[in-house]
C-alpha positions in Angstrom: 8.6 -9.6 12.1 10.8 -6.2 11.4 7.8 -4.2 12.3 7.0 -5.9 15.9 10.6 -5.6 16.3 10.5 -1.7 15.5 8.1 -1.5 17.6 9.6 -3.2 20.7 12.2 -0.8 20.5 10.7 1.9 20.1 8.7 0.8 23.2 11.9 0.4 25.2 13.6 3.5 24.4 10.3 5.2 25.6 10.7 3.8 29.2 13.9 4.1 29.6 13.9 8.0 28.6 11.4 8.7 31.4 13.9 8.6 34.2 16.1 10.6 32.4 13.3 13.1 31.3 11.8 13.1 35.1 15.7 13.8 36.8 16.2 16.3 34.4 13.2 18.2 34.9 13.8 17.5 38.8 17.3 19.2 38.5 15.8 22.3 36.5 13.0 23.5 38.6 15.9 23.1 41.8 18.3 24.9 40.2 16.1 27.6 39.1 14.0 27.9 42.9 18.4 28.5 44.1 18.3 31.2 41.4 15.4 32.9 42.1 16.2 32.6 46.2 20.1 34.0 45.5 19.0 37.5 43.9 16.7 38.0 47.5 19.7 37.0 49.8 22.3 39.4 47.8 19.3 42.1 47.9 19.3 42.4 51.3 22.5 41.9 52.2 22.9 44.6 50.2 20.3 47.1 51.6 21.5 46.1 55.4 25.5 47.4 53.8 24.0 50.5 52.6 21.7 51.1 56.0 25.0 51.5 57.8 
């Protein structure tokens, strides 16, 4: 009886940390593509500052 409930548990922990697994991921990958895109923006702001 311990053992089923270990198990049914251990089962409902595992579905209810894939939403929080999926959103984090989800909130990594767009905060790094803004990183990546910021550098470009400030790099040719700057060049078009130093052009003048």
């Amino acid at each position: 009886m311990k053992l089923n409930f270990i198990f049914i548990v251990m089962d409902l922990l595992t579905i209810l940390a894939y939403p929080v697994v999926f959103v984090h991921g989800k909130l990594r990958q767009s905060l790094k593509s803004k990183e990546n895109a910021a550098p470009k923006k400030l790099l040719a702001t700057d060049s078009t500052v130093a052009g003048r």
